[in-house]
N, C-alpha and C positions, 0 to 999 in steps of 0.2 A: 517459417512461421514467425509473426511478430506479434508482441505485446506490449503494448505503452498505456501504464497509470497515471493519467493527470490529476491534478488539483490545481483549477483555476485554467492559467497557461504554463504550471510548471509540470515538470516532469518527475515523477514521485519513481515510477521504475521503466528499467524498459530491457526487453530480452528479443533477443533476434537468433534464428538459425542455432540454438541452443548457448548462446553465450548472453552473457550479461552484460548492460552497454551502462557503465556507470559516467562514461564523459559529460552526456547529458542531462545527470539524475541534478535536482537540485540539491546544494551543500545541506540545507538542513534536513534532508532523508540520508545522508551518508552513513553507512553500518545502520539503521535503523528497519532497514524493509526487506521483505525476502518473497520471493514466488513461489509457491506451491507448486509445484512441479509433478506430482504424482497422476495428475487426472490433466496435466495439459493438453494433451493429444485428442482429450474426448470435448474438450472445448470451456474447461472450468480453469480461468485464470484468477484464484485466490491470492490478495496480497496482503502478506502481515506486517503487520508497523508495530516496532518495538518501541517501548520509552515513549508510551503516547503522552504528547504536549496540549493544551488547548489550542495553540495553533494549527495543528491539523486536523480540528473540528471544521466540518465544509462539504461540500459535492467533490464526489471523484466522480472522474469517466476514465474506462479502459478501452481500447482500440485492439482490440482482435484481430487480427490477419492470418491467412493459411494458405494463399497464395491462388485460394480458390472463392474464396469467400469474406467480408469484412462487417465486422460490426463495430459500432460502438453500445456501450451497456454505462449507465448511470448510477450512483448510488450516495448514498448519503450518511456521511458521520456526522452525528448531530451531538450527543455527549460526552463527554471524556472523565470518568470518575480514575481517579489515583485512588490507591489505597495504599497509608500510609504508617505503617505496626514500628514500635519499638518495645524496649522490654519493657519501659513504664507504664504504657497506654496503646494497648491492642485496639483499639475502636477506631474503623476505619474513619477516615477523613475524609471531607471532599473538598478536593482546592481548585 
């Protein structure tokens, strides 16, 4: 089974045969993204991104593979709100 997230032409994650294949991740998703892994087998490849930036506001597509079947599936981050608390001023922010 394969799964590769893009964004654009880069490579946001990508998992093969149950390992993780970070050589071709792009640097600026390094330690930021993780696969859900719980429901892979039944066909839901959720990807979390940590430390969301305004840069990775954009179209993702995922590439599905099981060796029997392939898909690709589109999607779209269009927002990115920070919330931003310290002990002086709790009111989030948007930047």
């Amino acid at each position: 089974m394969e799964v590769i997230w893009f964004q654009s032409t880069r490579v946001v994650y990508h998992y093969r045969d149950g390992e993780d294949l970070f050589g071709d991740q792009a640097p600026n998703y390094h330690t930021r993204t993780e696969l859900v892994r719980d429901a892979i087998t039944n066909g839901n490849a959720t990807l979390n991104i940590w430390d969301v930036r305004l840069l990775d506001a954009g179209r993702y597509k995922c590439l599905f593979e099981d060796g029997f079947h392939q898909e690709f599936l589109g999607t779209l981050l269009s927002t990115v709100w920070l919330l931003a608390n310290s002990c002086k001023d709790s009111s989030p922010q948007r930047l």
